[in-house]
C-alpha positions, 0 to 999 in steps of 0.5 A: 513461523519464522525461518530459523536463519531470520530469528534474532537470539533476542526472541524465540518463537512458540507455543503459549502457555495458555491453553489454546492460546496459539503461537506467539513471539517471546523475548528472550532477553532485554531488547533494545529500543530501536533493534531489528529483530527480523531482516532479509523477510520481503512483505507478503504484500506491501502499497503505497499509500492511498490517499494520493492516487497521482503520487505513485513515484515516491517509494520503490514499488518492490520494498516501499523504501522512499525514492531520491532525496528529502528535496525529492520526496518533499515536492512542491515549493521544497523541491526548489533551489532555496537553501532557505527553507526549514532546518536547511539553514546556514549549517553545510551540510545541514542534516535536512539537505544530506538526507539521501534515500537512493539515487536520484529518482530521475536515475531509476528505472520507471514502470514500461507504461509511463505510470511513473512508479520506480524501483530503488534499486538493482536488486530489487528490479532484478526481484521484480524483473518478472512477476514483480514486474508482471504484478505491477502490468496487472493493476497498473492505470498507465499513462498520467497527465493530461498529454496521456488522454488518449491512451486513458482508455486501453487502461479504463478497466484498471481506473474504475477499479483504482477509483472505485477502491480509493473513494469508496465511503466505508473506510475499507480501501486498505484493505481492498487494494491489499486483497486485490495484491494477494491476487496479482502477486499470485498471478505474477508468480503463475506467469513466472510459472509457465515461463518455465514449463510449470502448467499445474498448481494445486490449492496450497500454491494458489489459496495460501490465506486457507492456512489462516483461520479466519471468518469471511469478512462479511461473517465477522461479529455474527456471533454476537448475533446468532446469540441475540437472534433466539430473543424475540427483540433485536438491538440497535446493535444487531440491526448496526452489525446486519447493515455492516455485513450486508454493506460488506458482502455488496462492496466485495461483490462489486469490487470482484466485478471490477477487479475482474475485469481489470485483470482480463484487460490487463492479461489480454494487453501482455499477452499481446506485448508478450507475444503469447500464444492463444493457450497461454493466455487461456490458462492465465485467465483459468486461473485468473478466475479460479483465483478471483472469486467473491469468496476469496475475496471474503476470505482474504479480507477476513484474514487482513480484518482478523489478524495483525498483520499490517505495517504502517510507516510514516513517509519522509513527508509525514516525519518532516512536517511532523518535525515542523510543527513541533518546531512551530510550537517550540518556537510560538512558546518561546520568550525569544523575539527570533524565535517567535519570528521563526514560527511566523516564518515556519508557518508560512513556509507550511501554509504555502507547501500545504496549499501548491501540494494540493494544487499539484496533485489536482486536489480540492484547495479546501482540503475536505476531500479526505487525503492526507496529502502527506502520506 
């Protein structure tokens, strides 16, 4: 349900007509293109993306919001004093060189442990000051930069886990990271618990994602096969189905092993920062493995598989570019000269940015590792 301060009169939220069919959202009236419908919500969960694992500063860590300005967000040889790079031009100010998101990055607060994420904004560090904050520490791989080796490895536990989430072959690294938030934020929220006292949390506070109904991750799509396994022969498509759901539950437990890990270094680490006493720490990691088991896992990846639930949004990035190609292709059809000569230019200014993006964020110059170096 949504709170009744947050509905828009444009739409109402219940039940659906068709039996069974659940609850749903219905417009009301015409709703404009463009309109917000709902504000003031936070995310359950929300991340970055995860094609670049050396790239955590460009968005708040709070609200995603892109940090700095379009120069800032851009990098690389778009980062530099040129006024004439595309759609700056000679117009002052043109639109491309005002588009500010927030304060300028370098002004924002970062992360304690040097990893380079930030927030954007006073309100949202005083909404993470805590357990936000707290959440960040728990999967936070520290220091980047090769000046920062030394300390790579006090933060090992929390790399493999990254790593193994980022480059796992099966498509499902979304998903993973999110599953591993839903954990983290929880455990934020615990820590920002015993601060107050509060030592006792039944199910409902801890298991949220119960309330979804939703197979285990590894069990979706046994229906179709339950029904094939009272024939004799088997598909092509049960044997498919079988492979997926073996492949599932493996990824789940070896992710669980992993992240498992990586939370008790992480709570080991503030408990000393902290100064917590040695009860504290006992009942963060009770709860800790309470929380994180392979099971729930399988639970909160059903959920994310299940229901639609997911917001994606392209970064200041992916809209600029897009918005250049489109230019390219304008200006290559076009019967003007100047035109065609901006495309040329277009493209190298493209091809240029494109090949030092990939230098700067330590990628292969080929481009066949699979990021999108955009996002």
């Amino acid at each position: 349900s949504v709170p009744g301060d947050q509905c828009h009169p444009w739409f109402e939220v219940r039940p659906t007509p068709s039996k069974g069919g659940g609850i749903g959202t219905f417009s009301t009236q015409h709703i404009p293109s463009g309109q917000v419908l709902v504000c003031n919500e936070r995310p359950i969960v929300c991340i970055p993306t995860l094609s670049n694992p050396n790239d955590s500063s460009s968005c708040c860590q709070a609200c995603m919001t892109p940090l700095g300005d379009l120069r800032y967000q851009l990098g690389g040889i778009f980062a530099q004093d040129n006024d004439n790079l595309p759609f700056w031009g000679s117009v002052s100010p043109s639109p491309a060189a005002a588009l500010k998101f927030t304060e300028p990055a370098k002004d924002l607060v970062t992360c304690d442990l040097e990893c380079g994420a930030r927030w954007c904004s006073a309100a949202c560090l005083e909404l993470e000051a805590d357990t936000g904050r707290i959440e960040h520490g728990l999967l936070c791989c520290g220091p980047m930069g090769e000046e920062s080796i030394n300390n790579w490895k006090k933060f090992e536990p929390q790399r493999c886990y990254r790593d193994d989430v980022l480059y796992n072959p099966d498509g499902a690294q979304p998903m993973l990271l999110l599953a591993g938030k839903v954990l983290t934020t929880v455990l934020g929220a615990i820590v920002g618990d015993l601060e107050e006292s509060i030592t006792e949390w039944d199910d409902d506070d801890l298991f949220w994602w119960k309330e979804f109904a939703h197979p285990l991750w590894w069990e979706i799509g046994t229906t179709a096969l339950s029904t094939s396994a009272n024939h004799t022969n088997t598909t092509p498509q049960d044997e498919q189905q079988k492979q997926i759901q073996k492949q599932r539950k493996k990824l789940c437990k070896t992710s669980h092993a992993l992240l498992s890990e990586a939370l008790r270094s992480s709570i080991s680490r503030i408990a000393k920062e902290s100064g917590w006493i040695s009860k504290k720490e006992t009942l963060v990691v009770s709860v800790m493995e309470r929380l994180c088991t392979v099971q729930h896992l399988g639970e909160i990846l059903g959920m994310l598989q299940c229901n639609i639930m997911e917001v994606e949004f392209p970064s200041p990035r992916q809209q600029f570019m897009t918005h250049l190609d489109q230019a390219i292709d304008e200006s290559t059809n076009s019967n003007s000269n100047e035109k065609k000569k901006q495309a040329t230019e277009y493209k190298s200014w493209r091809n240029q940015y494109l090949s030092n993006r990939r230098a700067d964020l330590g990628l292969s110059p080929t481009g066949d590792d699979g990021f999108d170096i955009l996002e």
